[in-house]
Structures are given as C-alpha cells and as structure tokens.
C-alpha positions in Angstrom: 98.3 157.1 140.3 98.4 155.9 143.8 95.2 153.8 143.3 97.1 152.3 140.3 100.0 151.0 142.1 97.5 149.5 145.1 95.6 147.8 142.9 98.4 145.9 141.1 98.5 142.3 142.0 101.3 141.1 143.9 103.1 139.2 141.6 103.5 142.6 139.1 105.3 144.3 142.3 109.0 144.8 141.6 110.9 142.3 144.3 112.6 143.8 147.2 115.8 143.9 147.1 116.4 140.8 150.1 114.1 138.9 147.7 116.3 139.7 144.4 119.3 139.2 146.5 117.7 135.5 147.6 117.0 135.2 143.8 120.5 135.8 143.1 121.9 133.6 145.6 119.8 130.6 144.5 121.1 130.6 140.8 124.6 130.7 142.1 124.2 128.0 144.4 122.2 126.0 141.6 125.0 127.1 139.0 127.9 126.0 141.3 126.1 122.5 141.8 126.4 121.8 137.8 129.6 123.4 137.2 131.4 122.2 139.9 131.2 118.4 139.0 132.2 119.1 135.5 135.0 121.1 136.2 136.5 117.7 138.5 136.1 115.8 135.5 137.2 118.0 133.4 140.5 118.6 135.6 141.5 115.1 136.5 141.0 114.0 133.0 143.9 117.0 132.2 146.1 116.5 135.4 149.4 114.9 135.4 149.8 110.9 137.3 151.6 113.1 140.0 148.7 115.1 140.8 145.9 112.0 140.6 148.2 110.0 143.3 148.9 113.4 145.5 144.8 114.0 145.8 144.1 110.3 146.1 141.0 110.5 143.6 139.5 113.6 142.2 141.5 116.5 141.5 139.9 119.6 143.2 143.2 122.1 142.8 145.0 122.4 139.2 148.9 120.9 139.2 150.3 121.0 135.7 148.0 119.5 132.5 148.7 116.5 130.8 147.0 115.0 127.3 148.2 111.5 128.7 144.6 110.2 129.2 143.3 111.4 125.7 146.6 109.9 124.1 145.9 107.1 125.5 142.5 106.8 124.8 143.1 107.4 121.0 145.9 105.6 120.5 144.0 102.7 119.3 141.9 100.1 121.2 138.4 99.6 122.2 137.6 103.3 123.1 139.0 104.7 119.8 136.7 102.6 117.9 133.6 103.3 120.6 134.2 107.0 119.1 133.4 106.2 115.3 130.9 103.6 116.3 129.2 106.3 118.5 129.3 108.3 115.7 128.5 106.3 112.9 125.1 105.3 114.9 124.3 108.7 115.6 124.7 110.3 112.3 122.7 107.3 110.6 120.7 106.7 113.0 119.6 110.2 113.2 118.8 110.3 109.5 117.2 107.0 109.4 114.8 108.6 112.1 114.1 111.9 110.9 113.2 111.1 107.9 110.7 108.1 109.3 108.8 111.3 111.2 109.1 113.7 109.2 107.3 111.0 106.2 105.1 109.2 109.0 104.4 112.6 110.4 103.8 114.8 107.0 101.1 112.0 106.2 99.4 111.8 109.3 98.9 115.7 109.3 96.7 115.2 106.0 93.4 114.2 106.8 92.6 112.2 103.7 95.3 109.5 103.7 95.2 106.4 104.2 95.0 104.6 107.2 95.1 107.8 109.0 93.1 106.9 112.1 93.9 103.3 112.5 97.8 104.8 112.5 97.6 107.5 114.1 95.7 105.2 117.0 98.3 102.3 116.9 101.4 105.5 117.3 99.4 107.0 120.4 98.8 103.4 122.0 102.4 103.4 122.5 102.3 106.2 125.1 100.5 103.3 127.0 102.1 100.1 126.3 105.1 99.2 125.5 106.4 96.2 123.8 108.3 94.7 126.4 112.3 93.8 126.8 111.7 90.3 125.5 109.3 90.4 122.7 111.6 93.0 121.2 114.5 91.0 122.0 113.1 88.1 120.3 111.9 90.2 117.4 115.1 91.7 116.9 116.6 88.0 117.2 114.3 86.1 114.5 115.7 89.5 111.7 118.7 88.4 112.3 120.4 91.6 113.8 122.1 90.6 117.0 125.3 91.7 116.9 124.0 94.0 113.8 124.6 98.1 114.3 121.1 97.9 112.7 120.0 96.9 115.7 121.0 100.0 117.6 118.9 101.9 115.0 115.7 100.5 114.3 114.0 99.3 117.1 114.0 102.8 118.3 114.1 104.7 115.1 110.8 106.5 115.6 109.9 108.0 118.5 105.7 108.4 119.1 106.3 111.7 121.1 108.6 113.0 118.5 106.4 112.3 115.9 103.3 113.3 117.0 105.1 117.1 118.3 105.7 117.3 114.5 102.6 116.4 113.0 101.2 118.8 115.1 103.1 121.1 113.7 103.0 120.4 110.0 98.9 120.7 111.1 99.0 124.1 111.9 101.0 125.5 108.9 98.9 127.5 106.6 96.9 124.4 104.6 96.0 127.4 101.7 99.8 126.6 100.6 99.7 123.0 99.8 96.2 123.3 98.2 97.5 126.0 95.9 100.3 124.3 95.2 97.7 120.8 94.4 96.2 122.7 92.1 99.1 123.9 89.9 99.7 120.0 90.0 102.5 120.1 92.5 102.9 116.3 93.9 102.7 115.7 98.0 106.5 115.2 97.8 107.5 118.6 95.9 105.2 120.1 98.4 106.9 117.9 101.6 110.6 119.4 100.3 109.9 122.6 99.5 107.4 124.4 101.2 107.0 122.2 103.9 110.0 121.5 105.8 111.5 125.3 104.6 109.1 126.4 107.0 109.8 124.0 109.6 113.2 124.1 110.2 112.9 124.9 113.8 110.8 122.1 114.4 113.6 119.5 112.6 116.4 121.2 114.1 114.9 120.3 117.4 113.9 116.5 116.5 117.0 116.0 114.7 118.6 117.4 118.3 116.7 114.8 119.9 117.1 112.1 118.2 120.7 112.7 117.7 121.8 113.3 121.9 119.3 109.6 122.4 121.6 107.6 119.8 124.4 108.5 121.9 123.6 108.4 125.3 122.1 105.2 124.5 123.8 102.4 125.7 120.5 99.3 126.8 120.2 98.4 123.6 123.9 98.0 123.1 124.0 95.7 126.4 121.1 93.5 125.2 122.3 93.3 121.2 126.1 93.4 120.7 128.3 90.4 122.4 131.2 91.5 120.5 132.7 94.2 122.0 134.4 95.6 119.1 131.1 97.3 118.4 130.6 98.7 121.2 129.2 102.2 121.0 131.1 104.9 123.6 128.3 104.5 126.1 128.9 101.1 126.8 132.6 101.5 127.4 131.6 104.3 129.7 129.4 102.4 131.7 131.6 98.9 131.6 135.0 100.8 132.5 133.8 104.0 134.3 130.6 102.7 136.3 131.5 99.8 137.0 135.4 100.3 137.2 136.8 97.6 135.4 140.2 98.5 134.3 141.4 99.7 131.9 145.2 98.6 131.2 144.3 95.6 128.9 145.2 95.9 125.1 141.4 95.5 124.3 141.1 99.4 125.7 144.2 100.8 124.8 146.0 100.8 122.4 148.8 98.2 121.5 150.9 102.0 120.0 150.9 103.2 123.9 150.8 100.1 125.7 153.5 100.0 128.6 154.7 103.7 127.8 151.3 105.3 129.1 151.6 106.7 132.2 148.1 108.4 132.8 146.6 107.0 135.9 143.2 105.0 135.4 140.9 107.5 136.8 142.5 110.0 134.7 141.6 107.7 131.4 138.3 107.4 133.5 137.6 110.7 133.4 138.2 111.5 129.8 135.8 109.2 128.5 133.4 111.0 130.7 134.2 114.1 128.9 134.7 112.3 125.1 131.2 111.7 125.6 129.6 114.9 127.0 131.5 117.1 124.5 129.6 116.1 121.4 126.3 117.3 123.5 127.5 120.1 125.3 128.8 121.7 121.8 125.6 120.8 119.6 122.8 121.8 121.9 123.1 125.4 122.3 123.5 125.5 118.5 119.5 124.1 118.6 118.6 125.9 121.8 116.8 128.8 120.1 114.7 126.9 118.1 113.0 124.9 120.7 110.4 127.8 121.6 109.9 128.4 117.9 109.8 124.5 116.8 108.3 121.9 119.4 106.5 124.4 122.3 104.3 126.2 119.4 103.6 123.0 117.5 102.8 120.8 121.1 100.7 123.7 122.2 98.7 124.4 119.3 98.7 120.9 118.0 
C-alpha cells in the first residue's frame, strides 16, 4: 500500500492544508474583486440625493434606498425607449440569427448539398478577413438601411464561429436517424424540426444565449448607423451618458412626466442604467449555464 501512495504522481496528492487555505484565499480575493464593483453600482443607483452628495461620488456605506433614479429613468424619454429598442433588437435579432445557423448550419453538416465546399470555405475565410468598417458601411448605405433597426440586425446576423460550433455538432448526431427517416420519405425539413434540433437543445440554448447577450451589449453598429437618437439601443445611451458623462437633465433623457420634480442626483440615474443593462444578462445566463458543456464544448471538440 505504501508503494501505492509513493508512486502517485504529484498532482493526485491531496493539497496541504497551507495550499487549500491559499486556494481558498484566492477565490475570495478574486470573488470580492467582481462583487465589489457591482454592489457600488448597485447601491448608488438605490441611494437617496443625500447620500450621493455626503460620499461625493460612489456610495460605499448604505444610507436609506430610493427608486428616484429608476423613476426617473422610466418616466419617459430617451432611456425608456432605449429599453424596448434594446429589446426589440434582441429578441428579433436573436431569431433572425438562429435560425440563419441553425438552416446554414443543418446544410452544411450534410455532405451532399450544394455548394457545400465553396460555402463552407467562403464562412471559414472570415476567421481571416474581415470586411472592413467602410465597405460595410457603404454596403449597408447603398440597401438603404441607415437609420434602419435592420441595420443593427443583419450585418451581424450570422456569426462564422457560431455556426461552424453547430454544424459540428448537428455532424456528430447519429446520421442512421435522418437516413431512416429518408427512407420512410421524411423531407430534410421534418427531419431539421423534429429529430434534429430535439436533440440539440443544449447546443441552441447556448447560441441563442450568444447571440442574444451580443445584440445587447452591442452598441458600434448603433454609433455608425442610427443619427436619430430616438433609436437608440440602451448601449448607446450608456456609453453617450455614462462613459462619456454628458448629462443627463435634458427632456431628450428624461422624461417630460418627472422633469423639474426629479430629485435623483446624476450619478445615481448614471448608475441605474448601468444596472438596466446588466440585469437582462445577469438573470438569463445562469438559466443557459448548464448546457454549455453539453452543447458547444462536445460539439467544438468532436467537430
């Protein structure tokens, strides 16, 4: 037994306990480091004028909660309708681009159809290059879709390394299924719907997740599309009003229901867009979270 326990590689030995404690320490530290930040946020978005002015800037120590900053927010104005823009592009947009993969993807996993090479080579040269600020610009421009939503939509509706993660995957499903189900005359669409993507819901769940959280944290093409700022999507207003602190007490922000009565302090109306537009993410993603080991690792490793 004692020549067991010798010859077991160092990595199997159970950690001392200074190492464990080390171990311990570091995820604290590391865990503190993310929390922390949100938890400012989070608090000076919720604390009262009184307490903003008495810290000067953040709020580090809880004084009283207020709502002021989110009653203001959604009291009408340019941030209320950021919110259902936001939302609007992220739900279509994240339809519009799953169902471009999982088609684009479901036909490049079949050997036989057309154009597969010369598509499947044109998708993977755009890991290399990429088509450039201004031809896209100018493309986008000659369709006719400046200040379009569209235009937050599809020039980045499919994603090469989305697609190829789940053609990989639809690759490695049993292929004895879809031929049994060709020969009882079953067409490539009944077999796409249901047997398919039943047993691919991991995999979807994950795109979908991806695609969803890059419609709205995406804000470039908003800066380079939309002039009206009536469209704008909530990233933009977070990075016009909150990065680069332009202010926020004009009717064009808030609403013309709480202008002159609100009495939240700009870094508190600051600070709740900040969380208005984490919130959607921080609530979806661990929803997803266990299907990412299931869905895109087994497909991109296999594949």
């Amino acid at each position: 037994m004692s020549t067991l326990f010798e010859d077991r590689p160092v990595w199997a030995e159970r950690p001392s306990l200074p190492a464990r404690a080390a171990k311990n320490t570091s995820l604290a530290v590391i865990a503190a480091v993310i929390v922390f930040p949100l938890y400012v946020v989070v608090l000076t978005s919720l604390s009262p004028a009184s307490a903003v002015n008495e810290a000067g800037g953040l709020v580090l120590v809880p004084q009283g909660i207020s709502f002021q900053a989110y009653a203001d927010l959604f009291g009408g104005g340019v941030v209320t309708r950021a919110v259902l823009v936001s939302l609007g592009i992220t739900a279509v947009g994240t339809a519009v681009s799953l169902a471009a993969t999982v088609l684009a993807a479901y036909g490049l996993s079949q050997p036989g159809s057309l154009w597969h090479r010369p598509l499947l080579f044109a998708i993977l040269l755009t890991f290399l290059f990429a088509p450039g600020m201004i031809p896209l610009y100018l493309l986008v421009s000659e369709v006719g879709l400046i200040d379009s939503y569209w235009s937050l939509i599809l020039p980045t509706a499919v994603n090469a390394f989305n697609l190829v993660v789940m053609r990989a995957f639809f690759m490695n499903l049993p292929q004895e299924i879809g031929d049994s189900a060709r020969v009882d005359g079953a067409s490539e669409w009944t077999i796409l719907t249901r047997l398919v993507l039943p047993m691919s819901k991991g995999v979807t769940a994950v795109i979908a997740l991806f695609y969803a959280v890059g419609y709205w944290n995406a804000f470039f093409n908003a800066v380079l599309y939309i002039n009206d700022n009536a469209k704008w999507p909530l990233q933009l207003v977070l990075r016009q009003y909150v990065q680069q602190g332009q202010q926020l007490s004009s009717n064009s922000v808030i609403g013309d229901a709480v202008q002159g009565t609100a009495s939240a302090p700009n870094l508190a109306i600051q600070m709740a867009i900040v969380v208005v537009a984490l919130v959607p993410v921080t609530f979806i993603y661990p929803l997803v979270q266990k299907h990412f080991t299931k869905g895109v690792i087994i497909g991109a490793v296999k594949g």
